[in-house]
N, C-alpha and C positions, 0 to 999 in steps of 0.2 A: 250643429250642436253635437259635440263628445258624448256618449255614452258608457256606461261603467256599469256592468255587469254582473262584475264578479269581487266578492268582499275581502278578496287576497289580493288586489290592485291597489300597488304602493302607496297610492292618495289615499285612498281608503285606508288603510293601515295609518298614516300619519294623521288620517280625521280623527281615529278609534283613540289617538294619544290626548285628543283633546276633552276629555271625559277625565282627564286627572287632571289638577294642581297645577302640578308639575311641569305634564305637558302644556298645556296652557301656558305659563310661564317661559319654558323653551321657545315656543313659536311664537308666541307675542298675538295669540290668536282666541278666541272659543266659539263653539258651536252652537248658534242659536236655531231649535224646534219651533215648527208649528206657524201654521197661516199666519194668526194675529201677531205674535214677534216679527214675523219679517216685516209685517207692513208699518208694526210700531216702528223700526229701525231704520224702513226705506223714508217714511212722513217724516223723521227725526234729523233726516241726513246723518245717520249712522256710516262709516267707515265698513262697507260690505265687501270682501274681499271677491267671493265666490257663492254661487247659490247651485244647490241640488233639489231635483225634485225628480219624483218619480213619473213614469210613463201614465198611472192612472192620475195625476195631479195632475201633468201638464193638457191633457181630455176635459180636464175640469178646474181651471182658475178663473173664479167670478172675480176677483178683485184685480188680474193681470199682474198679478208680480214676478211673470216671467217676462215681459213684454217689456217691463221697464229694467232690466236686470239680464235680457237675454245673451249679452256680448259675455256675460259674467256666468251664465247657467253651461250645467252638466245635467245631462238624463240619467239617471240610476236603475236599477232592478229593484224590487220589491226586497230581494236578498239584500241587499247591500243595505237600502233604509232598516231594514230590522239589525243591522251589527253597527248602525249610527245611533241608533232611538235611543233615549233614557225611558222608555215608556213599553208601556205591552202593545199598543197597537200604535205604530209611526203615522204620521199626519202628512208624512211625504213630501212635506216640503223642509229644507236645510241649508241654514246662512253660515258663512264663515264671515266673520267679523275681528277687528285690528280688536286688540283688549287698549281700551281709553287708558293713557296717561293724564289723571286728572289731580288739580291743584286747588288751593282754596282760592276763589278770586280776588283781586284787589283790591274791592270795596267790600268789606265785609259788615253785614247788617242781616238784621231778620232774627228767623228762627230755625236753631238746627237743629238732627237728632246726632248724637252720639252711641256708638254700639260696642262695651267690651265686653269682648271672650262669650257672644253670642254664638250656642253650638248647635241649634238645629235648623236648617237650613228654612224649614217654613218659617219658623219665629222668624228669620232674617230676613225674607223675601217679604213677609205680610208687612214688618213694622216700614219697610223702605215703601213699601206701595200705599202705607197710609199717611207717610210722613209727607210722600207725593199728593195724593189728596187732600191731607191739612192746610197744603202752601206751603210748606217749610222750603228753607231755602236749599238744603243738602244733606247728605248723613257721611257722616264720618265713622267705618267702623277700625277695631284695632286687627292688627294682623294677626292673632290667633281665635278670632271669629272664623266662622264655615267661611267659605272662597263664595264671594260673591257672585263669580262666571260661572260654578255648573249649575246643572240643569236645573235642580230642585228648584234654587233660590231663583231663578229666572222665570221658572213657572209661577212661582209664589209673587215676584215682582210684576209678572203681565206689562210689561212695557214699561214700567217707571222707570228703569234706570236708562230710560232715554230721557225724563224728563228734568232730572236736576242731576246736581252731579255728585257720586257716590265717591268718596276718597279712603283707602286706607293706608292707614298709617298707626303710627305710636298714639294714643290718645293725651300722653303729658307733655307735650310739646303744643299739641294742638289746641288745648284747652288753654294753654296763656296765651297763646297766639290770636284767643280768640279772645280772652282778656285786655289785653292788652292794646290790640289795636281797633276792638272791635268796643271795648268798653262790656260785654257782651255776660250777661246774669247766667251762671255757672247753676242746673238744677239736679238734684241729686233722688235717688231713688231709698237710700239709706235711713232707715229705720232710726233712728237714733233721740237724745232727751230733745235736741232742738224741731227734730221734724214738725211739718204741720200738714195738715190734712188740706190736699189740694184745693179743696171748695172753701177755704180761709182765706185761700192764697193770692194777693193779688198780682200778678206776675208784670212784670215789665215790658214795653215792646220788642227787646231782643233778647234772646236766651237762646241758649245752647241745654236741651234735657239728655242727661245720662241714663242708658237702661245697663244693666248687668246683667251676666250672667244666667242662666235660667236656674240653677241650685244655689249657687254662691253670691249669685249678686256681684254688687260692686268690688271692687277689690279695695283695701286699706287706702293706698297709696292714692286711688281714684278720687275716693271718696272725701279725703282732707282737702282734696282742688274743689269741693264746690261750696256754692253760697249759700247754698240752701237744700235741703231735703226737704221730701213731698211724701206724702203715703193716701195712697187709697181706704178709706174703711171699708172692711168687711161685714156685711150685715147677715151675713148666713154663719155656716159652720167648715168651708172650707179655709184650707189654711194660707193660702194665697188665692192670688191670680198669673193663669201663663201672662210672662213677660210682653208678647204680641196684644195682648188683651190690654195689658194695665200702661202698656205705652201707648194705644190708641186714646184710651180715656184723656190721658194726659196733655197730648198731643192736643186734641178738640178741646180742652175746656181751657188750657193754659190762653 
């Protein structure tokens, strides 16, 4: 087994690229932390390119996931784990994974979440990891949402995005797409004289729900593609609900 030392070792350097966007994008790669991701992604038959783990992890892995991964593992220094970490103390174990080219499938049915211009990375990791626990069939968000691959939203995800499949893309394309072929009830999040209060609402068995924004909400253009708008009542004094909140509700009672 390779060991790696020192956190000016080229590989290192080209891991540290994978904490941007950008990089990400160039290598067709990102960097998944932490015991339970690896083993969400090895149980998932995830695309694992490479696995690191340091010398006091490899003394101590109850679950083996060096053992099933060993042809593919590096030993690291304790240095090098703290200039990979997103985190103040590293967990010592680190997967490189292909970044998924994913598609909407060819039978399209169920229920979906849709996500535009969602910008805080916990709202995006919670609403995917609940949409995972609702049963829904996929989330769709648009590309000027937070990046799905780093780390926040991956922490916030805990393995769902191994369990259904996360797409970004344009959301107006999508949503006929999903009209169209799917027949598929368009739900909106917009405030407006038609809305009705989701406990009214009887919803269909397929739908596609749109969250917006966390200040802005929906955008115009979004909002004239759905069927329907929903709103939560308020029964206290604040003036909303975070977006991760009012799309869980939603989620479970739709």
């Amino acid at each position: 087994m390779q060991y790696l030392a020192s956190p000016k070792n080229n590989s290192i350097k080209e891991l540290k690229k994978l904490a941007t966007a950008r990089g990400r994008r160039r290598q067709g790669r990102y960097l998944l932390e932490g015991e339970h991701l690896v083993e969400e992604a090895l149980q998932n038959h995830a695309e694992i390119q490479q696995l690191y783990v340091t010398t006091k992890f490899l003394q101590h892995d109850p679950k083996h996931l060096v053992k099933q991964l060993f042809d593919q593992t590096t030993e690291i220094s304790e240095a090098v784990a703290q200039e990979l970490t997103a985190t103040v103390h590293p967990q010592g174990i680190f997967a490189v994974l292909t970044l998924p080219q994913v598609t909407l499938p060819s039978e399209l049915h169920g229920k979906w979440l849709l996500l535009e211009r969602i910008q805080d990375p916990g709202n995006l990791g919670t609403m995917i990891r609940t949409a995972d626990a609702a049963g829904l069939q996929g989330v769709i968000i648009s590309p000027d949402s937070a990046d799905v691959w780093q780390s926040k939203v991956q922490r916030a995800m805990q393995g769902s995005q191994f369990h259904l499949p996360i797409i970004t893309a344009e959301l107006a394309p999508m949503i006929r797409q999903l009209k169209q072929e799917a027949n598929l009830t368009i739900l909106g999040t917009l405030v407006d004289a038609q809305a009705q209060d989701y406990q009214n609402y009887q919803a269909p068995a397929d739908w596609a729900l749109i969250m917006g924004n966390e200040a802005g909400g929906l955008t115009e253009a979004t909002a004239q593609l759905t069927d329907q708008n929903l709103y939560i009542p308020l029964r206290g004094q604040a003036e909303s609900l975070n977006v991760a909140i009012a799309a869980g509700i939603l989620m479970y009672s739709l």
